[in-house]
Every structure is written in C-alpha cells, then in structure tokens.
N, C-alpha and C positions, 0 to 999 in steps of 0.2 A: 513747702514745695512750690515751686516756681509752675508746675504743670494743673491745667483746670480739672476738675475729677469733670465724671461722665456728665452730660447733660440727662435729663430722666426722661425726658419726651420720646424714648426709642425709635427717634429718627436722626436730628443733627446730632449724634455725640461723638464728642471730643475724645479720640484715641489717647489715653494716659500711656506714658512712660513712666515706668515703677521700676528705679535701680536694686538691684539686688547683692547685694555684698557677699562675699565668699572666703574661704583660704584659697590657698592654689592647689593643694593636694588632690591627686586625684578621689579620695574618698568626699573629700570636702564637696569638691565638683559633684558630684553624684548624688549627696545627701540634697544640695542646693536642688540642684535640675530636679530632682522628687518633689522638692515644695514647689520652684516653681511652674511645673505642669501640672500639680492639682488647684495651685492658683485657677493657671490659664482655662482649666476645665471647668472651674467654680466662676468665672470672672472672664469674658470670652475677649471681651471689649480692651481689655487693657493688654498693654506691653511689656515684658520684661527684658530686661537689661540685665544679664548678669558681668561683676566687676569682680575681677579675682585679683587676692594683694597676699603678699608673704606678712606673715606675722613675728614676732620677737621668737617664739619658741618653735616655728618650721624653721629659723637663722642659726640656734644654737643648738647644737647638735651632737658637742664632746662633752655636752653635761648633764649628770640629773634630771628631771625637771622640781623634784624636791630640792636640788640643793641653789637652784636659781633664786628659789626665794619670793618669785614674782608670783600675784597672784593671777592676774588677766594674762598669761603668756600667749595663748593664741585667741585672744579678744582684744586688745586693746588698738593693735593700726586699723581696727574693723568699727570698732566705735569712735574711733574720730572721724573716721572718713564719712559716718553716720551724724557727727557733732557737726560737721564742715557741710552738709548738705552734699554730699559726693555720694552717696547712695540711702536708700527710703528706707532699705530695713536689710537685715541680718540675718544668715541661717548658720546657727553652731552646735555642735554636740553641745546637750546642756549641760552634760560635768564640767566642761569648759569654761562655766561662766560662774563668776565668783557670785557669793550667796549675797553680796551689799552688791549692786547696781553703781556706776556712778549717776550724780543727779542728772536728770533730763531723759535716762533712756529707763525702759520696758520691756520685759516678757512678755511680748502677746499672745504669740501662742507656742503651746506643749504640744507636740503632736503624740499621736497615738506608739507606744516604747515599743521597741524590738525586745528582741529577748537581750535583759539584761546584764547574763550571767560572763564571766571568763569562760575562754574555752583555752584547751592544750592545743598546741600544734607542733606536731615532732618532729626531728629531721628524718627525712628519708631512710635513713639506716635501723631507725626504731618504730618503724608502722607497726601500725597493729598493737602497742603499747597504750596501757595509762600510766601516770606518775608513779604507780604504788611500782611499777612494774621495770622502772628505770634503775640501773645499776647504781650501786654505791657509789657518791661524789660527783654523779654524773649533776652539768651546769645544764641552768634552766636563766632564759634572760626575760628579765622582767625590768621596764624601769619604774614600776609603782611600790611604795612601802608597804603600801597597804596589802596586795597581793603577796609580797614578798612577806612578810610578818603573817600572816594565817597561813600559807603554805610552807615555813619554814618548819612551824608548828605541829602542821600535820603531816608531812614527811621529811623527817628529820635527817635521813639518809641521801639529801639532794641537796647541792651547791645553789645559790643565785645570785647573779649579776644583772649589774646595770645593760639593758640594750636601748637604746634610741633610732629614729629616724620613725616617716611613717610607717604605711603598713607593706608597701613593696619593699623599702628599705629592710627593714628588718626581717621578713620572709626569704629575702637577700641573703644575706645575712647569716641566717639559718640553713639554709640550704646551699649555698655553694663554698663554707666553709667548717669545720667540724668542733667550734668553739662552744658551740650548744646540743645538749640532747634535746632539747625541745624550747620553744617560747610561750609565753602566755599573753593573749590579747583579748579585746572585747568580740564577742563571739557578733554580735550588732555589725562589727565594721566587716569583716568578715563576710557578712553574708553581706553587706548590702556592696561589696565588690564582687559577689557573685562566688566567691572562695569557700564556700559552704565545705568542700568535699575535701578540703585541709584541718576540717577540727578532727581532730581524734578522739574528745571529751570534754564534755561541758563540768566544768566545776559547778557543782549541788550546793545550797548553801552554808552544811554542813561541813565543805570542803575549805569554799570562798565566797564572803559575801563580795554581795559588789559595792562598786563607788556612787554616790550622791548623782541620782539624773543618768546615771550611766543609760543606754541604749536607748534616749527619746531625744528627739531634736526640737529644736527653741528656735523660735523668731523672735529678733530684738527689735526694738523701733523706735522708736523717738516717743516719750509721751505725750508730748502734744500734738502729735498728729491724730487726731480723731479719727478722718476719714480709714489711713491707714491701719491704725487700730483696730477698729470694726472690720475693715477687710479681711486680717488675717486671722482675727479670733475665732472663723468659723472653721480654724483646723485645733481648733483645741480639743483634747480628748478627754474627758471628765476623770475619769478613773487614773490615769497617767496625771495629770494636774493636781490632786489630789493626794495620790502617789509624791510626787516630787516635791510637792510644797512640802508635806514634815520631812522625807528626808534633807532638804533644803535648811529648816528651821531647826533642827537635827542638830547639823553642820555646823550652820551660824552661829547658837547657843552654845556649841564646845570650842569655837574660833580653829577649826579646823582649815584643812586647806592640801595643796601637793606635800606640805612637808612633813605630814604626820599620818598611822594607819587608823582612819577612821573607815568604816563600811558599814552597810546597810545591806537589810531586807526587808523588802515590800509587798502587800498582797491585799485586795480588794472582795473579801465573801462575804455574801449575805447582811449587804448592808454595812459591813465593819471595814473599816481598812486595819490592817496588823501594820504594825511597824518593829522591827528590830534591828534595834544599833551596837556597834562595838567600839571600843578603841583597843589597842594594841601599842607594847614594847615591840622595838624594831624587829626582834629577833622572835616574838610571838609567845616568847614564854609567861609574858602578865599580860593580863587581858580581862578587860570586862565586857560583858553583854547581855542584854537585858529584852524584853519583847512587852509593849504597850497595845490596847487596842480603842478606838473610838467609835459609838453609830457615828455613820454620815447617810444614814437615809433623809430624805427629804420628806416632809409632813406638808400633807393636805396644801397648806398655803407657799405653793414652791415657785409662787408667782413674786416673790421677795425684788423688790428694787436694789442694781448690785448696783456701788456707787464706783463709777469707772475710774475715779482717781485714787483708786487704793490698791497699793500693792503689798503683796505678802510673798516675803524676800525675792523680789524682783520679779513678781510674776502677777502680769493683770488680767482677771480671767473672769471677765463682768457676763460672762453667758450663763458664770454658775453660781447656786446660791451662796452670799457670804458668808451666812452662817456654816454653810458645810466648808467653807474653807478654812473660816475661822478655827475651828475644831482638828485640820489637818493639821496646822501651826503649831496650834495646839502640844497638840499629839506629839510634836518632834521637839520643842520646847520642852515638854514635862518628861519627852525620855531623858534630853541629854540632863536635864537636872536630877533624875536618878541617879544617870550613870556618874555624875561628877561628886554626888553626896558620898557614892563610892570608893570615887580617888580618883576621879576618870582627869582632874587637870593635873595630878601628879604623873599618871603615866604617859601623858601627852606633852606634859614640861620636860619630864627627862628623855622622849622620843627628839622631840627637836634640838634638845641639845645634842646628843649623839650624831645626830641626821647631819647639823651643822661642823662637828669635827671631824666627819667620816673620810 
C-alpha cells in the first residue's frame, strides 16, 4: 500500500485511506457499508473508500450459474482489482468464494453468520401458504441445484425452474408476473435488505440444507499485507470460522462447486461442532448424507502461537487456536471421505454430466 498506517504517538497521525471493494448490487452495497462502519467504530482514525465494480456473473444473466462453469463468477474483477492495488480489501458473501484462493490473497475475516437457512417467498396471490400447501405443478424458481434437488425430493408435487438476476430482480419477477407460485432465496439476504416480512417459511434442514458459507460474510485481502490483516481479523467470529472452515474442507475434498447439489448443516453445542453434508442427483432422487462431530474446546494452554501464514481453505484466522482449527478441516475432510467411500463421486460425476447437457 502506497498510504503510511497510523503513526502510534496519538498525536501527529497520519489519516489512512483504506479502499474497499464491493459488487454493485444493491445488497452487495449494504453487506459492504456493515463492515465498513464496524470498521470505522473499531478504527476511528482511518478512512474508507468504497469501490463498487460489476462482476462476470451480475453481466450474465440469461444463464444458470451451474451451467457457466465458472467458479469465481462474482469474485474475480474484485480480486484483480485487489491484485492491481486498486482496492486494500474485499467484502463477499462467503459462498461466493471458491474454496482454493488464488495465490497472494486471504480470508481475514468471517464475520459473525446470519441465519443461514433458504427461506419461501410466494407471490402475492398465495399468502399465507407453505410449499406443502401450493397446487399441483405449480412453478417454484430457483437457480441453485442444490435447492432444487432436496426440494424436488421432498415435494414432488411442484415444478422448478431456473430464475436469475439479483434480489430486486427476481422479487420482480415474482411479483409483477405470474410465471412463479413462489421463489426461494437466502433468508440472510433478505433480511439484511430489510425484506424480512416477504419470507413466508424458512426451510428447516430437514426440508433444505443449505450451501457452503451461506449467510456469513468474508473479507479478502492481500496476504501480505500484515497491517491489514491484523485490522480486520478483529471481525472474525469464532464459532462462524470454525463453522465455515469444515464446511469449506467439506466442499473442497468432494471438488464441488455451482455445478453440482452439495449442502450442509452446521451447529456449535457444548464444545462440539456437528457437521452434516449431502450430495445429491439433480432430481433428488439418490442422495447421500451423513452427520460427523469434533471437540473443539480449548484446553488450559489456549495461549497456542497461531502462525499467521497458514491458511485452511482460504481463511487466515491467527486470533484462533490452530489446533481447533486444524480439527475443523478435519472434520469436513473426514466427512466428505465418508460420504465418497459411499459413492458420493459417482453421484456427483453423473450430476455434472446431466447439469452440462441440460
């Protein structure tokens, strides 16, 4: 970075400019200005810049996002412009960000998850409904497989299609034409555009799990910025980090991605994290799923040196001990090698192939 950090003498210091990188979307906007006014609360001294840029997958919009193929679709013009020195750091939904990093960037921090789950949102003409409650054939848009393969599953009596754009688009969409009885989105985005009083029904996870990272947002940064680093890792939330890294390691270990139905559930008692993963045929009818658990309490000596250059799948989180991280990794490692002793890459070979002739 070109700008001098703070001087410490707390008299001549040097006002930083700290660029901020965004999407343009309005939720993008919103997610961003969260972090960075807890920044400027935590960090009085410094200045932020936010830079807002269209990404590859806000551009394409008459396709899939499974059948693009890409895996950075709304990360990538965001990390060059991070590569390029054009902005210090990045705020992205973390399902967003593919589970390999390219070299030179970081996870700094995971902030504390919203609620993770899908939520229903009906058109006007079906208030007061849940799914079970929607007529025969009636269409539901989704563009995730993953949703669409557990819901297919378990109401068999409902149509689903592909819908795209973001979340005004598709609300859109929904409501001022009659092509859908209902859509499903992340209940996270949702609320954090204040649309809370549009869910009709949160999907339980016996209905639908949800996707890898869903409902917690990630700061990316450059690894070699130190100072940086250390600035925003005091938004990391233990039990969220923790949370995300096995399903992270989950993901990575089945080589998942947008094109195939993998999901997760997550949960933090009494010391243990649970972890439960799935994968899914397109249509939901084969399916495996499986539930692992690990202590990750901390013993006596939780004074442990974290070594700041180690990330576990793309997330550097030196506030917390390694060892309990290491064991989170773990944890989603030793699921997906379960679930694949299983068959779990046969059923995710024949999803992709399907996905790609659809």
């Amino acid at each position: 970075m070109s700008e001098e950090a703070s001087s410490q003498d707390g008299n001549g210091k040097v006002s930083r400019v700290i660029r901020v990188g965004t999407r343009k979307s309005q939720l993008a906007r919103i997610q961003t200005d969260s972090v960075a006014e807890t920044l400027k609360e935590l960090y009085p001294d410094i200045h932020l810049e936010i830079v807002a840029m269209s990404t590859t997958g806000d551009k394409i919009l008459d396709t899939a996002l499974s059948k693009i193929g890409e895996k950075s679709l709304f990360t990538k013009e965001l990390e060059n412009a991070l590569e390029r020195n054009e902005v210090d750091l990045v705020v992205h939904s973390l399902k967003d960000l593919p589970t390999t990093l390219p070299p030179g960037f970081t996870i700094g921090a995971v902030l504390k998850r919203e609620n993770p789950h899908d939520a229903v949102v009906l058109h006007p003409s079906h208030a007061g409904k849940t799914l079970d409650m929607l007529p025969e054939n009636s269409v539901i848009g989704t563009s995730s497989l993953r949703r669409a393969a557990q819901l297919k599953k378990r109401f068999p009596h409902l149509d689903f299609k592909d819908i795209r754009g973001n979340l005004n688009t598709r609300l859109k969409k929904l409501d001022e034409k009659n092509d859908f009885a209902a859509i499903i989105l992340a209940a996270a985005g949702l609320r954090r555009m204040g649309w809370e009083s549009r869910i009709s029904q949160i999907l339980e996870p016996d209905d639908c799990m949800y996707a890898v990272g869903q409902g917690a947002l990630a700061v990316e940064v450059r690894a070699r910025d130190a100072d940086i680093l250390e600035m925003v890792s005091i938004l990391h939330d233990p039990d969220t980090v923790l949370r995300c890294i096995a399903e992270r390691a989950f993901l990575r270990r089945l080589e998942g991605g947008c094109s195939v139905p993998v999901a997760v559930h997550t949960q933090v008692k009494d010391s243990q994290l649970y972890l439960t993963g799935a994968v899914y045929s397109l249509d939901g009818s084969n399916s495996l799923k499986e539930t692992m658990q690990v202590s990750i309490a901390v013993g006596t000596q939780s004074s442990e040196k974290v070594d700041e250059q180690v990330q576990r799948v793309g997330v550097t989180a030196n506030k917390i001990p390694g060892s309990v991280q290491d064991e989170a990794e773990k944890l989603g490692v030793d699921l997906a090698d379960l679930l694949l002793s299983k068959g779990a890459k046969e059923i995710l070979t024949v999803a992709r192939q399907l996905n790609d002739v659809r």
